[in-house]
C-alpha positions as CSV (number, residue, x, y, z in Angstrom):
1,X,0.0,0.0,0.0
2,X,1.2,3.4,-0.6
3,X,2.6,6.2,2.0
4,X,-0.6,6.7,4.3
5,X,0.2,10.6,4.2
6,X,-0.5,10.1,0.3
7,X,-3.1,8.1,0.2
8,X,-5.0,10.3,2.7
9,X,-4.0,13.6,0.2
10,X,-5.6,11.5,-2.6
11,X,-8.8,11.2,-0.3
12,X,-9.2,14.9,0.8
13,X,-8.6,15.7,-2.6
14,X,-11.2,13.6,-4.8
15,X,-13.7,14.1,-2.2
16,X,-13.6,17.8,-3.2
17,X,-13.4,17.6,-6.4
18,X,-16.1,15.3,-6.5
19,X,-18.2,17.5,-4.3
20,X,-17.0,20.6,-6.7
21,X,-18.3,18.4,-9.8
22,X,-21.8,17.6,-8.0
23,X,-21.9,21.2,-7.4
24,X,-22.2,21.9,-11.1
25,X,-24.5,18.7,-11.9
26,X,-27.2,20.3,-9.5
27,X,-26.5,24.2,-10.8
28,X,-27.2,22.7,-14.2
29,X,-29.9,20.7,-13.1
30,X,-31.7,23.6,-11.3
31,X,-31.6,25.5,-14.0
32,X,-33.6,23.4,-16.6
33,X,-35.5,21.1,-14.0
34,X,-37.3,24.6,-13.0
35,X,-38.9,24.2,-16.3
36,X,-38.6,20.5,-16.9
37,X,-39.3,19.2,-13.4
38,X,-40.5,22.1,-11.5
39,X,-41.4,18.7,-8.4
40,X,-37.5,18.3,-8.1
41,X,-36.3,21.8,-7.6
42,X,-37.0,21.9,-3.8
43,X,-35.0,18.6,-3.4
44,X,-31.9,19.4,-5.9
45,X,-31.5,22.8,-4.0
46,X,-31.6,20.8,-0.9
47,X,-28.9,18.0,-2.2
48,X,-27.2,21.4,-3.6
49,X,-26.4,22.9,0.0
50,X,-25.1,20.0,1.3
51,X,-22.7,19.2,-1.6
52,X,-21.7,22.9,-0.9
53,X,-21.1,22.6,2.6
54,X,-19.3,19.2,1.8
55,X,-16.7,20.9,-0.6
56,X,-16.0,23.7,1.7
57,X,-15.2,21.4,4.9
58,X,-12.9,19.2,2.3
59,X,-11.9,22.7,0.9
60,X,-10.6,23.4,4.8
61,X,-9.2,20.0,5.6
62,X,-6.8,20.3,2.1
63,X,-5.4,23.9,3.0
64,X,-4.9,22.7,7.0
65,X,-3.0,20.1,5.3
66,X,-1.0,22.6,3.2
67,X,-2.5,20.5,0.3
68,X,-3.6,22.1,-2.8
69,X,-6.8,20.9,-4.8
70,X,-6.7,17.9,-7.1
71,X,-5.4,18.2,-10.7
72,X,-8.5,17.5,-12.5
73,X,-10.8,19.8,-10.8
74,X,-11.3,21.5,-14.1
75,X,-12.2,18.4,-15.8
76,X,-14.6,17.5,-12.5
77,X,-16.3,20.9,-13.3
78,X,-16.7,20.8,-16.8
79,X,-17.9,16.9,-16.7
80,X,-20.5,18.1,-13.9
81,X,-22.0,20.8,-15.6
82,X,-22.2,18.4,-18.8
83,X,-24.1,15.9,-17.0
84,X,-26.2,17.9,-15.6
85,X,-27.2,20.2,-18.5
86,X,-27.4,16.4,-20.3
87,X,-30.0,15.0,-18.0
88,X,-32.2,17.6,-17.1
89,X,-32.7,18.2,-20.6
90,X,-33.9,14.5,-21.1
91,X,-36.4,15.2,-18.1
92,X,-37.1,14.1,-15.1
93,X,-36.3,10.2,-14.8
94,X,-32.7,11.3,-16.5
95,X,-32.4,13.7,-13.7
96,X,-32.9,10.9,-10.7
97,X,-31.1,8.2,-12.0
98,X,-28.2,10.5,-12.5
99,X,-28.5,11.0,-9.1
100,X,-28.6,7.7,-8.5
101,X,-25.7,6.2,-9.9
102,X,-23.5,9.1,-8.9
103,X,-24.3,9.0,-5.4
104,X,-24.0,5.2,-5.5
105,X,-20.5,5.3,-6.7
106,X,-19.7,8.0,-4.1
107,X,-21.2,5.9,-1.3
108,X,-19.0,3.1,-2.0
109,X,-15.8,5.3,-2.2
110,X,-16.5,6.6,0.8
111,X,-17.5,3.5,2.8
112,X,-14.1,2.7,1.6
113,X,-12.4,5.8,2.8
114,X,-13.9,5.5,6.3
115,X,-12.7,1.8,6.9
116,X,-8.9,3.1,5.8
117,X,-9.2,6.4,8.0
118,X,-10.7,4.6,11.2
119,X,-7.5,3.4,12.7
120,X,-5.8,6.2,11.0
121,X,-7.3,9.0,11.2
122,X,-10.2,8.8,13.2
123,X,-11.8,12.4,13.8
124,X,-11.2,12.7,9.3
125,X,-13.3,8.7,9.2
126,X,-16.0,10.3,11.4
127,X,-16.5,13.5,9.0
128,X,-16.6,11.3,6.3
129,X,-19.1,8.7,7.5
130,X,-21.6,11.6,8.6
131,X,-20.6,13.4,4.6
132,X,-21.2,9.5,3.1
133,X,-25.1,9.5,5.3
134,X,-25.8,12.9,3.5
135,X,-25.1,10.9,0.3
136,X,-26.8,8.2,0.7
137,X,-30.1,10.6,1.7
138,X,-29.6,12.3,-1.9
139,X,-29.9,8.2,-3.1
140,X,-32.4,7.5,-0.8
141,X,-35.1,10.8,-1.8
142,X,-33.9,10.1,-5.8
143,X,-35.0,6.7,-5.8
144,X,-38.2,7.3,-3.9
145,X,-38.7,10.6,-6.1
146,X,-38.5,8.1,-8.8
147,X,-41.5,6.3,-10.7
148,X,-41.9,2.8,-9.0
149,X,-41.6,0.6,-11.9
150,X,-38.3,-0.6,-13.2
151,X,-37.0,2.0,-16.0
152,X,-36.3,1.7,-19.3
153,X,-33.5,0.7,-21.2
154,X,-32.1,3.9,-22.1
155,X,-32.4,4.7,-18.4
156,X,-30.8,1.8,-17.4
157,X,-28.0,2.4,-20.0
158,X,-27.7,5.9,-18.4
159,X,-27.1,5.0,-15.1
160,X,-23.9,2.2,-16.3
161,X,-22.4,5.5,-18.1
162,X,-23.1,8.0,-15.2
163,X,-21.7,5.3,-12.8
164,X,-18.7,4.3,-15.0
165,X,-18.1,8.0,-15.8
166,X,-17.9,8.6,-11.9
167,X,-15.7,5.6,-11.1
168,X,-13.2,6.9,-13.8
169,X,-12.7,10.3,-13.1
170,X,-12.4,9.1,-9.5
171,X,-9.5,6.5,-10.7
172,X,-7.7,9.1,-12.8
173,X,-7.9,11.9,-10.0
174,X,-6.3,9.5,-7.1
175,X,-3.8,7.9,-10.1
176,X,-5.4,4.5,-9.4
177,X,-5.2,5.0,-5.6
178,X,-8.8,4.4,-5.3
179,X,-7.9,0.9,-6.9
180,X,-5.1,0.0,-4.4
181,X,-7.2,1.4,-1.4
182,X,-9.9,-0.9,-2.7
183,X,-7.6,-4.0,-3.3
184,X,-5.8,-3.1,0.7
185,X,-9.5,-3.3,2.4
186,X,-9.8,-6.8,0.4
187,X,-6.8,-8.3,1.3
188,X,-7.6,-7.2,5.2
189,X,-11.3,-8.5,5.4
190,X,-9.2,-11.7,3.4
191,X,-6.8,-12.4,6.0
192,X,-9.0,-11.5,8.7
């Protein structure tokens, strides 16, 4: 496993960046849903604040560290205001399942995170597990939000390219730490 003081910059870092790019996916998503899905506004403003709040705590806990932000926050940016213009144009079932699947990737990172952190870093485990429950509640009101029956194809297809899109700029931004985190936790619960 790599240098812990690494692996915990790679952390603090895509957690920003990723909070910076699901800034821009609800911004974008505002904007059109107040026209296409006027019923979703009240809950993406919601999701919207605490994605805010989220980047500025992993804003504070990268320039404690003396760490600057991660190299492909432009590309986080640009990618989130994409996918959001993208899906609320297609309505409001594009809108939840991109919600979905990114906050289902991000979950999983960060269930990951907090079982590397807790004999680490404790107190930085704890803000992250209470960040990762906020997450989960943007899953949690996006799937209930959504229609009950099981979506169509090109919905379904959606939410494999959201997802995969979100687990690859997560890769690239850590330099494949995410993997070797990943792989570390597995070989623990393995020998355990």
């Amino acid at each position: 496993m790599s240098d812990p003081a690494l692996v915990l910059r790679d952390i603090l870092r895509v957690d920003h960046a990723g909070e910076y790019g699901a800034i821009r996916i609800y911004r974008a998503q505002i904007a059109i849903a107040r026209w296409r899905a006027p019923d979703l506004v009240a809950m993406l403003q919601d999701a919207l604040g605490d994605e805010t709040r989220h980047r500025d705590l992993f804003d504070a806990g990268l320039r404690e560290r003396g760490l600057r932000p991660c190299d492909m926050l432009p590309l986080w940016g640009i990618g989130g205001t994409l996918l959001g213009t993208g899906t609320a144009l297609l309505g409001r079932e594009a809108i939840l399942t991109c919600s979905e699947a990114v906050e289902r990737t991000v979950h999983r990172h960060m269930d990951d995170q907090v079982a590397w952190l807790m004999p680490r870093a404790p107190d930085l485990s704890t803000a992250i597990a209470a960040i990762r429950d906020e997450e989960v509640d943007h899953l949690h009101r996006a799937r209930r939000a959504r229609a009950g029956a099981t979506p169509p194809t090109w919905l379904r297809l959606l939410d494999v390219v959201v997802a995969t899109a979100t687990e690859l700029l997560v890769w690239l931004s850590t330099y494949g730490a995410s993997s070797r985190l990943l792989r570390h936790l597995g070989m623990k619960d393995g020998a355990a």
